[in-house]
C-alpha positions in Angstrom: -7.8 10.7 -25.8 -7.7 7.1 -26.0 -3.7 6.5 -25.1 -2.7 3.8 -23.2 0.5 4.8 -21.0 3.3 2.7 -21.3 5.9 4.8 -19.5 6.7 2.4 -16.3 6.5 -1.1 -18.6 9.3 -3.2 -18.7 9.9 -6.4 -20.6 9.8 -9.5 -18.2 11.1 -12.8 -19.6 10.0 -16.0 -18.2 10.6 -19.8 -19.5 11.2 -17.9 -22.7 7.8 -15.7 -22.7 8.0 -12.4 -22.8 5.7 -10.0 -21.4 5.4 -6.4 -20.3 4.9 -5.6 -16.6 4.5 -1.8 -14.6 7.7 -1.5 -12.3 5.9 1.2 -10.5 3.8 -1.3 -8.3 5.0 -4.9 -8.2 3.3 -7.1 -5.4 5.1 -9.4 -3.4 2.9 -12.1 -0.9 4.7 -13.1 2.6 3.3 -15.1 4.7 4.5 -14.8 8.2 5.2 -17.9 10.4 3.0 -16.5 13.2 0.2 -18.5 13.8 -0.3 -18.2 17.5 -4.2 -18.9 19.3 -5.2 -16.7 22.3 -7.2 -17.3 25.1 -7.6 -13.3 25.2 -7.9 -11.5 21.7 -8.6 -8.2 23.3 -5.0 -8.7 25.4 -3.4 -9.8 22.1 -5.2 -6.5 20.3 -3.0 -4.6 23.3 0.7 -6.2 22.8 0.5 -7.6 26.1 -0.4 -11.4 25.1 2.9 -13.8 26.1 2.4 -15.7 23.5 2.9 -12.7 21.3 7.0 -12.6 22.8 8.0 -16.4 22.5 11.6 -17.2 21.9 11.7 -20.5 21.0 9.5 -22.6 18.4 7.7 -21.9 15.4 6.2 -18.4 16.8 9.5 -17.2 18.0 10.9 -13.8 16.9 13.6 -15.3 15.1 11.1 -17.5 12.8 9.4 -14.5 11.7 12.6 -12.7 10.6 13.5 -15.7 8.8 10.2 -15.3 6.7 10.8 -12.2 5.5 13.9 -12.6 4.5 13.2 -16.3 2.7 10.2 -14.3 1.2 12.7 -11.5 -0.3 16.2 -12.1 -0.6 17.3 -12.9 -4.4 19.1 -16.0 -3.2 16.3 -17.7 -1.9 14.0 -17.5 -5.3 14.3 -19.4 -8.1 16.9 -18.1 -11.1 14.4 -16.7 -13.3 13.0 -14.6 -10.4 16.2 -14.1 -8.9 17.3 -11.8 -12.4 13.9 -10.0 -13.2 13.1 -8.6 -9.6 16.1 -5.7 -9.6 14.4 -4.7 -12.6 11.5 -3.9 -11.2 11.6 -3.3 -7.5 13.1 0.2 -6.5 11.7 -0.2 -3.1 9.5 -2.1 -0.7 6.5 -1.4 1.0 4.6 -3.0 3.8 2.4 -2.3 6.6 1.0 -4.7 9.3 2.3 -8.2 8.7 2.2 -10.5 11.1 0.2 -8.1 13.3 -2.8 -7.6 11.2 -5.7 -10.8 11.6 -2.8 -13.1 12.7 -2.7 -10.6 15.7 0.8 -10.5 16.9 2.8 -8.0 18.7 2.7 -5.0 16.1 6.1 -3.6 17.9 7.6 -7.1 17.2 6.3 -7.1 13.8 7.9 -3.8 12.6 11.3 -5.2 14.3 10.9 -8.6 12.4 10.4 -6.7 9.2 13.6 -4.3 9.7 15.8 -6.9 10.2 14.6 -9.4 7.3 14.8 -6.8 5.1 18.5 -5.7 6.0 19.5 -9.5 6.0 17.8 -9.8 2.5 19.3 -6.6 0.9 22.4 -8.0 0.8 21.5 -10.4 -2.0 20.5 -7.3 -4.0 22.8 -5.7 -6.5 21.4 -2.1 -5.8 19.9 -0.7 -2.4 16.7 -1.3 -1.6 14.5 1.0 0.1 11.8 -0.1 2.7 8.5 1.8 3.2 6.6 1.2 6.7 3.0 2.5 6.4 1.3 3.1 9.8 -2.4 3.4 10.2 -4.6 4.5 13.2 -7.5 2.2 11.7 -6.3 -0.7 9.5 -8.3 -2.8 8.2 -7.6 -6.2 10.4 -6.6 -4.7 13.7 -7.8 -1.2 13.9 -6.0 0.6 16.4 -3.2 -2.1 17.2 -0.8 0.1 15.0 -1.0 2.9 17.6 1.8 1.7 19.7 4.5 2.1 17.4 4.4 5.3 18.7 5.9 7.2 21.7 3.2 7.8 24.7 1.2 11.0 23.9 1.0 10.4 20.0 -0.1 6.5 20.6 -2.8 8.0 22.4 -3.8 10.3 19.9 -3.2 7.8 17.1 -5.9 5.8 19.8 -8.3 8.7 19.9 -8.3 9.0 16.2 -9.2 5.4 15.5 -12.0 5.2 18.4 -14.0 9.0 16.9 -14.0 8.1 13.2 -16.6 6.6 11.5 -16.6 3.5 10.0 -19.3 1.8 7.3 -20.2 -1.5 8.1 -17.9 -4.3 7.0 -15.2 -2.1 7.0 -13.0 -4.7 9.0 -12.1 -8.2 9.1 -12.0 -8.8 12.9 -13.3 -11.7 14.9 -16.6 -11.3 17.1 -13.7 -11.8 20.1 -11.6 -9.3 19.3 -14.0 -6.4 19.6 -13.2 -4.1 22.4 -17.1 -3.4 23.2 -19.7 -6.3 24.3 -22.2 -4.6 21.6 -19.4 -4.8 19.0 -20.0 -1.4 17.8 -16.4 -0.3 18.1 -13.6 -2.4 16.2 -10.7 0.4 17.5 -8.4 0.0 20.3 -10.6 0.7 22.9 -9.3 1.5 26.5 -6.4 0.8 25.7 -3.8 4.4 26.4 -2.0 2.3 29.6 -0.5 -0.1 26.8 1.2 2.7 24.7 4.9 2.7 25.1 7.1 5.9 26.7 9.4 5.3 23.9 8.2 4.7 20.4 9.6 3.5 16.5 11.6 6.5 16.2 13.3 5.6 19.5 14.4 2.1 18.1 15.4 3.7 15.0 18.2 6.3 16.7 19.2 3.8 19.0 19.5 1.0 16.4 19.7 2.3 13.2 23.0 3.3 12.5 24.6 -0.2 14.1 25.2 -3.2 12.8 21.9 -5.4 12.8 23.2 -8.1 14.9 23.1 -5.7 18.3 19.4 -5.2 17.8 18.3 -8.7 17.3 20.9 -9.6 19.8 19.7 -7.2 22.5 15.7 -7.9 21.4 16.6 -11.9 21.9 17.9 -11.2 25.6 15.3 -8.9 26.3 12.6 -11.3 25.4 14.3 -14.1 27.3 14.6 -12.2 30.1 10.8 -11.0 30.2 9.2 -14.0 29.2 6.6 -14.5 31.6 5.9 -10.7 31.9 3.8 -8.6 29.8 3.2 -5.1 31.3 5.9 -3.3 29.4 6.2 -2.9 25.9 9.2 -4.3 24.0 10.1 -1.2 22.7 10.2 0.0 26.4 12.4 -3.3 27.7 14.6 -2.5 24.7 15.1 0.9 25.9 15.8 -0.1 29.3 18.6 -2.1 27.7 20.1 0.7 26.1 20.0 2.6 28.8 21.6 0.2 31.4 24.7 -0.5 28.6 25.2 3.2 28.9 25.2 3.1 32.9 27.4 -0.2 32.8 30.1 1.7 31.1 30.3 4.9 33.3 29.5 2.5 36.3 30.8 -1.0 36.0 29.3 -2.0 39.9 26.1 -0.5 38.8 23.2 -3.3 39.2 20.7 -4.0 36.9 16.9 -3.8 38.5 
């Protein structure tokens, strides 16, 4: 029957318009401050780019937590905005960010999304509940989201991307960032040596249930640390970290390697 469903419309005001909108699906656009170049796409496409780990300047970790959370905490959007969104956003979803065609580090990315949404929930009234979609194959960086995963299902997430088939134009990637010269391939290709030992739900028993400052804290010194070094992952250095707290305690003249 010709019935139009109405069920999930809600009356948004704006400037003294009113109009009806589905709270089911509302869309929010952020733009990450990540804007890096690389010399090597295909090291970039691995998490193992330096330039994917900076501390400092525009690039830095902190600068991309900070666009998050300007992008969705209440008190940084105009008034109008600021009272409608409760009454349509439940909960957030995202998936690659600053790791899809801007090609950052996609363990970084996940972190940087964590915490600006946990510094950003504060300015909501109700909780807010963030959804991170993973994908062996997306779109702008097939295969990158792999390595939010722990060692054997990275590779498997790896071995997934690289068997299926794809239609033509099914990516947006860069003639440099193809892991084959004959650019048949888009996936992760070759890549198993870059998947972490310890994966997302690693970070998320070890951080999860503490305050948000010891993970940014820990992720900060980590980086600093490791700067010019690229052949562990940062979910691996953060573990490390963890792990030599732990041994400090029971051992205070342990020594760090």
């Amino acid at each position: 029957p010709d019935m139009a469903f109405r069920t999930d419309l809600t009356t948004l005001e704006l400037e003294g318009q009113q109009m009806l909108v589905s709270n089911r699906k509302p869309f929010v656009a952020a733009v990450p401050a990540f804007q890096a170049s690389f010399d090597n796409l295909k090291e970039a496409r691995q998490n193992r780019a330096l330039a994917q780990r900076q501390v400092h300047g525009p690039n830095s970790f902190k600068q991309q937590v900070m666009a998050w959370y300007q992008a969705l905490s209440l008190d940084a959007l105009p008034p109008t905005f600021r009272d409608q969104m409760p009454k349509f956003v439940a909960s957030l979803g995202s998936g690659p960010w600053m790791s899809g065609h801007r090609f950052g580090d996609s363990q970084l990315d996940v972190l940087a999304i964590w915490l600006g949404q946990t510094l950003a929930s504060r300015s909501w009234k109700a909780s807010v509940f963030l959804d991170f979609y993973m994908y062996s194959a997306f779109t702008e960086n097939p295969g990158n989201q792999c390595y939010l995963h722990s060692s054997k299902r990275c590779g498997a997430c790896l071995w997934t991307c690289k068997h299926k088939w794809f239609p033509p134009g099914s990516f947006y990637l860069p003639k440099k960032g193809f892991m084959s010269g004959d650019q048949s391939k888009p996936c992760v290709m070759w890549s198993e040596f870059a998947c972490s030992q310890h994966g997302l739900e690693t970070m998320f028993w070890n951080f999860g249930f503490k305050p948000a400052d010891r993970l940014w804290t820990m992720l900060e010194k980590v980086l600093e640390a490791h700067k010019d070094e690229n052949q562990r992952s940062v979910f691996d250095r953060l573990f490390d970290e963890v792990t030599w707290e732990v041994q400090q305690k029971l051992d205070p003249w342990a020594k760090q390697i």
